[in-house]
Residue frames as qw, qx, qy, qz and C-alpha x, y, z in Angstrom:
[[0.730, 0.472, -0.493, 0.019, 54.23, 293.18, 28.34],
 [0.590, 0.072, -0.707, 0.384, 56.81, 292.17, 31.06],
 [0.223, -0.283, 0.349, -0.865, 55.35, 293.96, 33.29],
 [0.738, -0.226, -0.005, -0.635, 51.98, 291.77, 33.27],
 [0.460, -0.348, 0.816, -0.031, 52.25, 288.21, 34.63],
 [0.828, 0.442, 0.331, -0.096, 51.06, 286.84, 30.70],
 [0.159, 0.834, -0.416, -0.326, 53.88, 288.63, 29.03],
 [0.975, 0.002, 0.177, 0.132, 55.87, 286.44, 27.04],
 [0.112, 0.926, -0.300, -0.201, 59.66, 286.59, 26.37],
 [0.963, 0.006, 0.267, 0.031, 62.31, 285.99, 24.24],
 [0.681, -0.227, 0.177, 0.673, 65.27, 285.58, 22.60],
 [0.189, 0.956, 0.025, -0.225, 66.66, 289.34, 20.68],
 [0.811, -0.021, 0.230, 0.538, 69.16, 290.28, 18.83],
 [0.210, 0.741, -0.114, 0.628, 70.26, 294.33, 18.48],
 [0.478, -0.439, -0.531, 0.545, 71.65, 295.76, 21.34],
 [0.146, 0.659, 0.073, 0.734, 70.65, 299.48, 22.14],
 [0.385, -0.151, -0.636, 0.651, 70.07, 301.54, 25.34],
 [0.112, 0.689, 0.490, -0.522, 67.45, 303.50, 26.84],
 [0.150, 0.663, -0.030, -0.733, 68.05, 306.38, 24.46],
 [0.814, 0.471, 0.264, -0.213, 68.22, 303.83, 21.37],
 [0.052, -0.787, 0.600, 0.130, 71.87, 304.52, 20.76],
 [0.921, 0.160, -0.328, 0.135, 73.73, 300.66, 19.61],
 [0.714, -0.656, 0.242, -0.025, 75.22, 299.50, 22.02],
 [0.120, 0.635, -0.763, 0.004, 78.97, 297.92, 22.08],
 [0.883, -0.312, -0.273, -0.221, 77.97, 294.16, 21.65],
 [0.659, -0.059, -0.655, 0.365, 81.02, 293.55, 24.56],
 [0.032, -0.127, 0.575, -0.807, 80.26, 295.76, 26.98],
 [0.713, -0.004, -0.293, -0.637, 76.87, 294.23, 26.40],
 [0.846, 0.014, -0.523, 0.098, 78.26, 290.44, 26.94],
 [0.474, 0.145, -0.559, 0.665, 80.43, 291.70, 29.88],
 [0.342, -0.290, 0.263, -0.854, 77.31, 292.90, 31.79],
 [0.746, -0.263, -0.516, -0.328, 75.63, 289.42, 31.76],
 [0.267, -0.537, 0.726, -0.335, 75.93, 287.98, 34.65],
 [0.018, -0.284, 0.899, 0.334, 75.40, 283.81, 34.89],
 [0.408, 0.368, 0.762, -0.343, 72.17, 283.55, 35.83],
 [0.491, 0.569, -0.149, -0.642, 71.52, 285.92, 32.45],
 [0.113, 0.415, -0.828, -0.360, 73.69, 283.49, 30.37],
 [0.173, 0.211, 0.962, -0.022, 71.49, 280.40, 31.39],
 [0.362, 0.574, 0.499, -0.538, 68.15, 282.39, 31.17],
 [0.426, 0.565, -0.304, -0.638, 69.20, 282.95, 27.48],
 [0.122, 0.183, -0.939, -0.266, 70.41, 279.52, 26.81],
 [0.404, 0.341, 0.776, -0.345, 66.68, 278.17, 28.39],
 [0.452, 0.714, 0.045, -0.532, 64.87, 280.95, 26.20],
 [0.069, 0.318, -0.825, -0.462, 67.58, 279.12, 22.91],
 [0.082, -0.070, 0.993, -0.042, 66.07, 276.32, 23.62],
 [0.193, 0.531, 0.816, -0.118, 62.11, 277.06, 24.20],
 [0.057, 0.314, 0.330, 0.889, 62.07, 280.52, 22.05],
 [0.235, -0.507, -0.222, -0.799, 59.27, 281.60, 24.24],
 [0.388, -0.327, -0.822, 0.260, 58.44, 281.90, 27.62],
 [0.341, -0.841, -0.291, -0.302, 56.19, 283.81, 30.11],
 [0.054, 0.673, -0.391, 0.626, 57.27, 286.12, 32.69],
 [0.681, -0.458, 0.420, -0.388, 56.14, 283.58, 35.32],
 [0.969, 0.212, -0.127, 0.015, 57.82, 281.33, 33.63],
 [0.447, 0.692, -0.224, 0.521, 61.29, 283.00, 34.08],
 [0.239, -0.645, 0.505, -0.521, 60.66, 283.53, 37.64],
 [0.927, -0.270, 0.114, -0.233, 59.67, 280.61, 38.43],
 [0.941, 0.210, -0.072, 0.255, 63.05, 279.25, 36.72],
 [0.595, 0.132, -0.173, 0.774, 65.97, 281.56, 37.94],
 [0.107, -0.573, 0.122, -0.803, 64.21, 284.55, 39.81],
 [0.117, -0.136, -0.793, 0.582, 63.63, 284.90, 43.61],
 [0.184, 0.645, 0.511, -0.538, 60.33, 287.16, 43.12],
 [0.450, 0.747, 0.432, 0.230, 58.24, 288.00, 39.96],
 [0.049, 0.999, 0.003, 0.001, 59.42, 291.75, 40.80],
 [0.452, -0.597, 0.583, 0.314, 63.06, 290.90, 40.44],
 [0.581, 0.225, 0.688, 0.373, 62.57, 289.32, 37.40],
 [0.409, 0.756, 0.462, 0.219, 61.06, 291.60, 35.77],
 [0.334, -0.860, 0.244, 0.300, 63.49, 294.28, 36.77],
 [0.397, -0.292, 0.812, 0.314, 66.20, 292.11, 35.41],
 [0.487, 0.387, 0.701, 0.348, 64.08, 291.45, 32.18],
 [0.115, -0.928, -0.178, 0.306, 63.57, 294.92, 31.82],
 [0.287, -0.837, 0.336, 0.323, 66.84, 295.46, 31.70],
 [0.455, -0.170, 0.738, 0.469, 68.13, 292.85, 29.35],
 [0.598, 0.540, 0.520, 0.284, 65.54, 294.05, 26.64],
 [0.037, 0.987, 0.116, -0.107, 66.53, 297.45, 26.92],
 [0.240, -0.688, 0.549, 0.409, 70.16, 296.73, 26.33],
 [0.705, 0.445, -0.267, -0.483, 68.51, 294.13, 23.22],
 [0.047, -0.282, 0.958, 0.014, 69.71, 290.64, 24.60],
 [0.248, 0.354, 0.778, -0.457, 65.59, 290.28, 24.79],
 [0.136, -0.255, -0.570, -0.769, 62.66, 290.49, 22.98],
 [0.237, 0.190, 0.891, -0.338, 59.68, 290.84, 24.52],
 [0.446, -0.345, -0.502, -0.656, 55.52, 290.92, 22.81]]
């Protein structure tokens, strides 16, 4: 899924954490940082993109991105398939 460079992601909407636990949606919002904010507003806008899409638009290196997408579905600001 993110992991392959076809993956596609997108927007999500529980928050939970590794262990599946719900999350607190502000200590959720107060971990974004801005590049997250914009990478959701893009994803508002085109409801689906690829993981080389993403880097190509706000990551320095596929493997940073996905890190960093990783993370945001695991905390449920993401979907990914």
């Amino acid at each position: 899924m993110i992991r392959s460079a076809s993956s596609h992601v997108g927007g999500g909407i529980a928050s939970s954490d590794i262990a599946g636990r719900v999350m607190d949606p502000l200590v959720v919002l107060r971990s974004l940082t801005d590049r997250d904010r914009r990478l959701v507003a893009i994803l508002a806008e085109h409801q689906v993109l690829t993981t080389n899409q993403v880097t190509q638009l706000a990551f320095p290196s596929l493997d940073v991105a996905q890190r960093r997408l990783l993370r945001l579905t695991r905390i449920g600001v993401l979907d990914r398939f």
